[in-house]
Backbone bond lengths (Angstrom), bond angles and torsions (degrees), N, CA, C in turn:
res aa  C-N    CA-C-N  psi(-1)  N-CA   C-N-CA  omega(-1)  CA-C   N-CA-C  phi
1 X - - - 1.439 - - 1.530 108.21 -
2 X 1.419 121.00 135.96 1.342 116.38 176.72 1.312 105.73 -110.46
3 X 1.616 108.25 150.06 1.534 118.41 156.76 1.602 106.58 -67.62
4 X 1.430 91.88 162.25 1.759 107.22 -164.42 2.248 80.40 -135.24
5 X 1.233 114.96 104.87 1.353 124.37 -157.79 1.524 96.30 -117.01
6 X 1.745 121.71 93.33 1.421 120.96 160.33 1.337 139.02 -78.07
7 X 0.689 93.47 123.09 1.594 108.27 -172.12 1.287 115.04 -70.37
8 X 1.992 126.62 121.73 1.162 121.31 -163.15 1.406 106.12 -111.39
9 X 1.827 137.59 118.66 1.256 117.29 164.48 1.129 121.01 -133.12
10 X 1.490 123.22 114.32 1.751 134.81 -124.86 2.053 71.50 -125.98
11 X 1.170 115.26 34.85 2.076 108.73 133.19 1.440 114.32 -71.34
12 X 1.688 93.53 152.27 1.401 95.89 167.64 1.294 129.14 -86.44
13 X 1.692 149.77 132.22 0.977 161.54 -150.96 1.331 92.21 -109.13
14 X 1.510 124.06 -77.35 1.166 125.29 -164.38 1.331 122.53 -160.31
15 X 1.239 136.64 136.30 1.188 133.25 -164.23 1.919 120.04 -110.73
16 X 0.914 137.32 134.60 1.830 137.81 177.21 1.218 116.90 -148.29
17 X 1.441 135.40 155.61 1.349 140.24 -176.70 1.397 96.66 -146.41
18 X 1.681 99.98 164.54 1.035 142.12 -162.93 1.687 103.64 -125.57
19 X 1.100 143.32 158.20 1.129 152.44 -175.66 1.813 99.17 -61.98
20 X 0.900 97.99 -29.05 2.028 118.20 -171.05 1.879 110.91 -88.69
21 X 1.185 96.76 -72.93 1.239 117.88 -168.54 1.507 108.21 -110.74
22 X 1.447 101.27 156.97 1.490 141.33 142.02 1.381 141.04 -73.66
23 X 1.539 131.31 92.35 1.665 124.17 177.07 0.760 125.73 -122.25
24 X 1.432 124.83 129.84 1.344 117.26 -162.72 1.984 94.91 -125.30
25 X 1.528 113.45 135.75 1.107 126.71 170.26 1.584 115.27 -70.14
26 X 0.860 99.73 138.72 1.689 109.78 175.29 1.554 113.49 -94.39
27 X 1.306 114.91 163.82 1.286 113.48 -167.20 2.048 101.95 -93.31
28 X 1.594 103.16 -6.80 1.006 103.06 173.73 1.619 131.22 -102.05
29 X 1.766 93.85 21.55 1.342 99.63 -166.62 1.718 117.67 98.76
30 X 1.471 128.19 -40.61 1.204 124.02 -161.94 2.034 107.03 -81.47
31 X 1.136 112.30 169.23 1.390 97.29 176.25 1.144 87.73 -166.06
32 X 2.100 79.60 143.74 1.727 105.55 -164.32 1.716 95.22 -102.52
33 X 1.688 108.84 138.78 1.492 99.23 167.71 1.652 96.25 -128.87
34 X 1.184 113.75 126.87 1.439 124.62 175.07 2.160 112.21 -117.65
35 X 1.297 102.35 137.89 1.733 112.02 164.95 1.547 107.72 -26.61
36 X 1.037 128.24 131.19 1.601 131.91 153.51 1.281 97.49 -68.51
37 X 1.964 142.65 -25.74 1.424 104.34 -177.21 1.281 104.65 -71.49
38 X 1.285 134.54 -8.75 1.744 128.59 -177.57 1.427 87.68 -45.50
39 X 1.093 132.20 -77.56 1.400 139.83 -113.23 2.063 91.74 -117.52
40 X 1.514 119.91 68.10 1.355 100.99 178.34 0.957 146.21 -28.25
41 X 1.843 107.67 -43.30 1.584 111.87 -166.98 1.486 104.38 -88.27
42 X 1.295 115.53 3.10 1.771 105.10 176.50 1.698 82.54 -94.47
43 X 1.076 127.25 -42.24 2.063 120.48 -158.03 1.826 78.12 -67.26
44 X 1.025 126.48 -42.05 2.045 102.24 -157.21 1.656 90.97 -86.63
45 X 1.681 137.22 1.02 1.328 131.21 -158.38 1.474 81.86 -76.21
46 X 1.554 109.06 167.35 1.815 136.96 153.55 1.598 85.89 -73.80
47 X 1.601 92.34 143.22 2.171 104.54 152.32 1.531 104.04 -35.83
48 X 1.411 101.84 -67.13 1.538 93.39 -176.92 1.319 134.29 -25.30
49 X 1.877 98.78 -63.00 1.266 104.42 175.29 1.878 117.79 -41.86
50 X 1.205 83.70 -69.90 1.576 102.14 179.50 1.588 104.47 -15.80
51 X 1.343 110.53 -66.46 1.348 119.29 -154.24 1.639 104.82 -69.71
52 X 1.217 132.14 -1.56 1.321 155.61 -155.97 1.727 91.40 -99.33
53 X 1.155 111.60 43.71 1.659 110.87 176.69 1.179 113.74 -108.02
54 X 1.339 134.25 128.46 1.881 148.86 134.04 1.424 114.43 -55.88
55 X 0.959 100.74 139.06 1.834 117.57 153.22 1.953 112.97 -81.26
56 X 0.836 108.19 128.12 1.648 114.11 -172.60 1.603 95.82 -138.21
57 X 1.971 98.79 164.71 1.909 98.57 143.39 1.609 87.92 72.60
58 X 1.693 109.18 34.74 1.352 106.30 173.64 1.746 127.70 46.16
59 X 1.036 95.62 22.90 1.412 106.21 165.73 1.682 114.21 113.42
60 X 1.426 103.47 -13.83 1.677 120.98 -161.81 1.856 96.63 -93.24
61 X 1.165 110.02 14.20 2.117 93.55 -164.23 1.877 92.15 -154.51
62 X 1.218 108.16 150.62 1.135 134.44 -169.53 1.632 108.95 -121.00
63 X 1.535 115.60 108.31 1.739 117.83 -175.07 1.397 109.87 -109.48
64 X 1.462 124.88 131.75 1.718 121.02 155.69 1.223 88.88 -116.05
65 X 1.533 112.26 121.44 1.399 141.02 142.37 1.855 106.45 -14.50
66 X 1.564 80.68 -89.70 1.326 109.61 -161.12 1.441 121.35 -49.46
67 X 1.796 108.74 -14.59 1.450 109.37 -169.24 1.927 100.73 -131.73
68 X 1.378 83.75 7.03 1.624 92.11 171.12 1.615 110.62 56.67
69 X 1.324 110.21 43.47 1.410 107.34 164.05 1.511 108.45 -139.87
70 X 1.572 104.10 160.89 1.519 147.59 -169.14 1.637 124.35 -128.23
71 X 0.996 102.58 117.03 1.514 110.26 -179.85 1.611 123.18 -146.26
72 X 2.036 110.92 125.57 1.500 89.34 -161.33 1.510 100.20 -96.42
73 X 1.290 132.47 -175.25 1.610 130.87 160.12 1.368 103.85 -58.20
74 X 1.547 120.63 -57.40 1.515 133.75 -168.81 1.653 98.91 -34.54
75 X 1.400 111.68 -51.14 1.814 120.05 -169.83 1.585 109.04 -69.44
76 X 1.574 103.78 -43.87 1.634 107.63 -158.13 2.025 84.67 -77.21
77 X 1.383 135.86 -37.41 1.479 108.23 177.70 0.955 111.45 -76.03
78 X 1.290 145.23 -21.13 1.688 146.23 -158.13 1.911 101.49 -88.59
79 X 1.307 111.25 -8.77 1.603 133.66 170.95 1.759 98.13 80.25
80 X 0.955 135.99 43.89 1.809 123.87 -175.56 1.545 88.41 -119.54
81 X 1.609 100.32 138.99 0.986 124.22 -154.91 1.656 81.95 -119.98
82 X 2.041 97.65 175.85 1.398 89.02 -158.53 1.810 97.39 -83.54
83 X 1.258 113.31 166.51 1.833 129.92 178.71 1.627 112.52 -18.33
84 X 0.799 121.17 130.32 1.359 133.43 -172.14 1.422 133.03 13.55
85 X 1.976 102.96 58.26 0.912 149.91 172.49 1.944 106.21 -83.82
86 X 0.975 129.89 110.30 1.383 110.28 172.38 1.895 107.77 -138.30
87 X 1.459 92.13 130.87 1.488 101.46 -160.18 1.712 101.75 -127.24
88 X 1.042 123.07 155.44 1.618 131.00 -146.79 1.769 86.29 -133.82
């Protein structure tokens, strides 16, 4: 019997939003979509802003300059939203 061994790589591919949410593609195919209220300063950002994203953190973290935020994959699957954010 053989193992069937998947391979996990939680880089970012690519990132898009929705008026709602946040998703970010994985480099392994899977894709995370999380609430923009998690994350305030992307829900109060312009599209623009928004779209104003880097890849950082060796491939694992997501940067806007301009709105001074950071976000890794590791956080957005583990569900933690940003600091004293609390969602029901």
């Amino acid at each position: 019997m053989s193992i069937l061994a998947v391979k996990t790589d939680e880089r970012v591919k690519t990132v898009c939003f929705t008026e709602e949410v946040i998703s970010v593609d994985l480099m392994d195919g899977r894709t995370i979509t999380v609430p923009l209220a998690w994350y305030p300063r992307l829900l109060k950002a312009t599209s623009e802003q928004r779209l104003g994203w880097e890849i950082c953190g060796a491939g694992y973290g997501i940067h806007w300059e301009e709105i001074d935020e950071d976000l890794s994959t590791e956080g957005m699957l583990r569900g933690l939203p940003a600091p004293n954010v609390i969602h029901s």
